[in-house]
C-alpha positions in Angstrom: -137.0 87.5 -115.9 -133.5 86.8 -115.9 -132.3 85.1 -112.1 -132.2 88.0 -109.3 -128.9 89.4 -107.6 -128.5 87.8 -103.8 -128.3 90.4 -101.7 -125.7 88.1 -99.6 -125.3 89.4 -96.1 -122.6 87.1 -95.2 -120.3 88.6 -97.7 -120.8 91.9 -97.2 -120.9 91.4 -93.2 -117.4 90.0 -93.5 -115.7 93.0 -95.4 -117.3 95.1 -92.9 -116.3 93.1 -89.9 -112.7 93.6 -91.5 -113.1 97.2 -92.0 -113.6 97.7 -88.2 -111.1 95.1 -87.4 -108.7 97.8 -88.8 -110.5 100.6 -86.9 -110.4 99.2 -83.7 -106.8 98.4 -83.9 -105.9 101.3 -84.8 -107.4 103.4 -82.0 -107.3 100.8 -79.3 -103.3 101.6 -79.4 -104.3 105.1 -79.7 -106.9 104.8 -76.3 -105.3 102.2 -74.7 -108.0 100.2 -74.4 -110.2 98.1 -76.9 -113.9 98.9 -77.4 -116.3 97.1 -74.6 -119.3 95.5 -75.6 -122.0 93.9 -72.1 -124.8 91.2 -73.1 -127.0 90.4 -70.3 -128.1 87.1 -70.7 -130.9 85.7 -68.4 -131.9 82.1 -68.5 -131.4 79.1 -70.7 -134.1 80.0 -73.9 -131.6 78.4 -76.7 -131.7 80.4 -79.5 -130.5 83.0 -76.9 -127.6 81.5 -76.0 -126.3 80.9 -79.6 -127.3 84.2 -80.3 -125.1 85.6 -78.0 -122.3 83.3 -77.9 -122.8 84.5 -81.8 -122.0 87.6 -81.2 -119.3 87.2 -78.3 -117.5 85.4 -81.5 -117.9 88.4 -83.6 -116.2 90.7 -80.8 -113.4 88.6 -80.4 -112.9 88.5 -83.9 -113.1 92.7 -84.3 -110.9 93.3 -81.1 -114.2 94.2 -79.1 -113.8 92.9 -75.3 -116.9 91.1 -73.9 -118.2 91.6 -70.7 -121.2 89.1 -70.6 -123.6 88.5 -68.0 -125.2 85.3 -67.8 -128.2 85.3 -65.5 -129.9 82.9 -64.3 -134.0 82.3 -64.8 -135.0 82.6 -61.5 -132.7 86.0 -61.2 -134.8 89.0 -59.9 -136.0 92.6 -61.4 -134.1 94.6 -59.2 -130.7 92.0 -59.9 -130.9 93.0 -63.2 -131.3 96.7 -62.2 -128.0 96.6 -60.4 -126.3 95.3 -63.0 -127.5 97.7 -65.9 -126.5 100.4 -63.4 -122.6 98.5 -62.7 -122.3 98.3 -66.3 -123.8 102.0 -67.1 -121.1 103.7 -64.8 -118.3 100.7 -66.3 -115.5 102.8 -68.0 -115.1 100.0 -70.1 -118.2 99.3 -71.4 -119.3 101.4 -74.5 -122.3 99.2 -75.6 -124.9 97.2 -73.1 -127.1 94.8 -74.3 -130.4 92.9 -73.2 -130.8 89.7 -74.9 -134.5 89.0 -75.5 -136.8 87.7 -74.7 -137.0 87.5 -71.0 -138.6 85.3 -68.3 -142.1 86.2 -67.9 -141.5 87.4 -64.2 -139.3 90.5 -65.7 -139.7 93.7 -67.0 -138.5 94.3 -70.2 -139.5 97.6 -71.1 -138.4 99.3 -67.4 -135.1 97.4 -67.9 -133.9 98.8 -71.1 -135.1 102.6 -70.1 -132.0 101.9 -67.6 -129.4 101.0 -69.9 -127.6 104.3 -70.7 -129.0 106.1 -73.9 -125.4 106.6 -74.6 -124.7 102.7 -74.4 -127.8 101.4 -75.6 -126.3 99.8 -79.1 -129.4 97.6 -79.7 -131.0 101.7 -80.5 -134.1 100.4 -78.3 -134.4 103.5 -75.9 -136.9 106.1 -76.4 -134.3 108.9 -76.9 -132.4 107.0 -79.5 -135.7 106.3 -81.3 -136.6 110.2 -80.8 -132.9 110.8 -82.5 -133.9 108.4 -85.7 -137.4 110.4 -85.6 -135.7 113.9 -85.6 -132.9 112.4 -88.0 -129.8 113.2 -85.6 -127.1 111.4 -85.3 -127.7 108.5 -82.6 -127.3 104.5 -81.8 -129.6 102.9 -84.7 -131.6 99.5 -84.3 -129.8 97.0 -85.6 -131.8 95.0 -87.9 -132.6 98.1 -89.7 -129.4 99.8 -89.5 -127.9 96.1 -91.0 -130.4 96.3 -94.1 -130.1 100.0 -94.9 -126.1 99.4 -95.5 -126.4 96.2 -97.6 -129.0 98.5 -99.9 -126.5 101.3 -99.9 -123.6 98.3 -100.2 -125.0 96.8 -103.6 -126.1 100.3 -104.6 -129.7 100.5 -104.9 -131.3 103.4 -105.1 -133.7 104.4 -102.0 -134.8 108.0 -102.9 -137.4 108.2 -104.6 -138.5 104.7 -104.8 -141.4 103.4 -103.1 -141.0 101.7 -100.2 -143.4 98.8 -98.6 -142.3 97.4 -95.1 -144.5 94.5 -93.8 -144.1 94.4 -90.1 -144.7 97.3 -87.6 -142.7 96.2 -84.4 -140.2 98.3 -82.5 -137.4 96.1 -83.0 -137.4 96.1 -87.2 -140.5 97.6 -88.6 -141.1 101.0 -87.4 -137.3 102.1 -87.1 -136.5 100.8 -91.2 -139.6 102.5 -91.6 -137.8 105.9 -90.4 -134.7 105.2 -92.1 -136.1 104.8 -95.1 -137.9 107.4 -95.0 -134.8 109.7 -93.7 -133.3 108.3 -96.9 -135.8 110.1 -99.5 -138.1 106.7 -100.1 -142.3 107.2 -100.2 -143.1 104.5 -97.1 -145.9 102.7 -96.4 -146.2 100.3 -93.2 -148.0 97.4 -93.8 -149.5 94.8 -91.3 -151.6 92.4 -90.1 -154.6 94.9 -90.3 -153.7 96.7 -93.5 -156.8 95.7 -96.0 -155.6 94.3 -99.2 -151.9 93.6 -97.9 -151.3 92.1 -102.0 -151.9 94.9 -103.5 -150.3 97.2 -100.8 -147.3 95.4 -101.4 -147.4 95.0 -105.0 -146.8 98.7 -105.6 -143.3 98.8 -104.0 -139.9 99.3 -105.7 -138.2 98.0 -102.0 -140.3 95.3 -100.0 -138.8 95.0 -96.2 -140.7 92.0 -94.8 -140.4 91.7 -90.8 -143.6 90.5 -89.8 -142.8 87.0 -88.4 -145.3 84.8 -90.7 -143.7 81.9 -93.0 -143.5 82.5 -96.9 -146.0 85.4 -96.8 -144.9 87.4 -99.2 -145.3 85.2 -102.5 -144.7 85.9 -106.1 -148.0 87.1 -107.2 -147.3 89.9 -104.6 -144.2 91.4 -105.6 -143.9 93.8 -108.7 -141.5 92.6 -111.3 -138.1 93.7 -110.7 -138.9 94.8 -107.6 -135.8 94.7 -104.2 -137.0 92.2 -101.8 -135.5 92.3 -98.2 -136.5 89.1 -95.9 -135.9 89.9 -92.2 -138.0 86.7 -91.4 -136.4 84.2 -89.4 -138.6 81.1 -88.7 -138.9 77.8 -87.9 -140.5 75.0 -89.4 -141.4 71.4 -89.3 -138.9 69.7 -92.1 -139.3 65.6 -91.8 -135.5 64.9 -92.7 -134.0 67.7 -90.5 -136.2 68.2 -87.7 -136.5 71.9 -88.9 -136.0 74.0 -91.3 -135.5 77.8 -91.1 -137.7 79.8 -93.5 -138.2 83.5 -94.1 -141.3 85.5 -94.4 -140.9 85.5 -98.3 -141.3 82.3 -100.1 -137.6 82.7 -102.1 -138.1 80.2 -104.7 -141.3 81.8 -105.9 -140.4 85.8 -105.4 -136.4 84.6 -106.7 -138.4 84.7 -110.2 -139.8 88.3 -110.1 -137.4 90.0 -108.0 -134.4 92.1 -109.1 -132.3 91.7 -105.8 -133.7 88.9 -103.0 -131.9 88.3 -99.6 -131.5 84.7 -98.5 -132.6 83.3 -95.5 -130.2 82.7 -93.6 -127.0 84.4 -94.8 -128.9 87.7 -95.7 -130.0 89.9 -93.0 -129.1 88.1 -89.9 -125.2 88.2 -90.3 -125.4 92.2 -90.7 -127.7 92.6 -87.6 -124.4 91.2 -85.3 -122.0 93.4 -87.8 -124.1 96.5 -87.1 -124.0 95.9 -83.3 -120.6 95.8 -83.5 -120.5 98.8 -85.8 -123.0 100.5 -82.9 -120.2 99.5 -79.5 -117.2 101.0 -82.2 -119.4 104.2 -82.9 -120.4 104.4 -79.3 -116.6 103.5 -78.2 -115.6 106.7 -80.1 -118.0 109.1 -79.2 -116.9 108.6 -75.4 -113.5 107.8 -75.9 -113.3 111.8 -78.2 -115.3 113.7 -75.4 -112.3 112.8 -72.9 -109.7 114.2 -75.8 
């Protein structure tokens, strides 16, 4: 086969980023204000704090005012309550985010069910997901959100394909599940207990792989020509670099079957920040065009 198309994230996150660059402008003179954007930030995990500083970066690029939080480990359930609610009745604030994971001591679940439905921009609580289930309009996961508009960005068709998503977590698999599905594919959802995962995988037209394993998905799983979407983002021993970061397909192998291949990094993980950007603008104008 001739080389695949990269499916390059970082392109297509930066023409986004510039579209809403232009949007926010525009309506921040209109409102008065710019669009407000919370992360709550508890403890010193490090891939936390360059995620967020990531995205703190990306709002101050777009125009998008940050109100972070930074907590620290030993800070309590009900400190993190108070705040949620602060930021909830926040005029300013269109978008409140959690930054996982948390410190043991702290509950997750409980925390984000407080987070306004209509600020929840990560899509996490259960009425958004009930919105993406019933197919109305709603704040969308990220991840999933991110990987749907770089499909529809380089044009490949969704309905009618068949669709294989490896990965059935609340955070990627199950929601690109639903919006694939809302988008006319055939889904199946793969994972970990799925008997004969090769095969399973091997009849898909559009392989979403979210399921946290190194270089799973290999060539002799993919059908030739097939769309391969790596949400993967691991880490592993390299003896020059310390580490190297690795997907959950192994690109040089599937790079030789597949029609389109996302790289790891620069594919999927630079339109997961664009989307939750996309998400506080979205949210920002739903609020800001009830008050006329």
């Amino acid at each position: 086969m001739s080389a695949p198309h990269i499916l390059d994230g970082k392109a297509t996150a930066q023409q986004f980023q510039a579209q809403l660059t232009q949007r926010v402008n525009i309506l921040s003179n209109q409102w008065g204000r710019p669009p407000g954007l919370a992360v709550l930030l508890v403890g010193d995990h490090p891939a936390s704090q360059v995620y967020v500083r990531n995205k703190e970066q990306a709002c101050e690029r777009v125009g998008i005012a940050s109100f972070g939080r930074h907590f620290p480990t030993t800070a309590t359930q009900s400190e993190l309550l108070e705040a949620i609610k602060e930021l909830n009745e926040d005029n300013r604030v269109d978008g409140v985010l959690l930054q996982l994971p948390l410190p043991s001591h702290l509950d997750a679940i409980t925390l984000l069910h407080h987070i306004d439905p209509n600020k929840d921009v990560d899509g996490l609580h259960p009425l958004n997901l009930g919105r993406l289930v019933r197919g109305e309009p709603g704040l969308r996961s990220c991840t999933p959100a991110g990987v749907m508009y770089l499909l529809n960005h380089y044009q490949i068709p969704i309905a009618k394909s068949q669709a294989v998503v490896v990965g059935r977590s609340i955070l990627v698999g199950k929601p690109m599940a639903l919006m694939l599905l809302n988008a006319n594919a055939t889904v199946t959802l793969a994972h970990s207990h799925t008997p004969d995962l090769a095969a399973v995988v091997r009849s898909a037209d559009i392989v979403v792989a979210a399921v946290g394993v190194p270089r799973l998905i290999n060539a002799s799983m993919v059908k030739p020509g097939a769309v391969v979407v790596d949400v993967g983002m691991n880490r592993i021993p390299d003896p020059n670099r310390g580490y190297q970061l690795v997907g959950d397909v192994d690109f040089p192998q599937v790079e030789e079957v597949a029609s389109f291949i996302t790289p790891v990094p620069g594919g999927v993980g630079p339109m997961t920040v664009t989307l939750l950007l996309s998400n506080t603008v979205w949210s920002y104008e739903q609020r800001m065009g009830e008050r006329g």
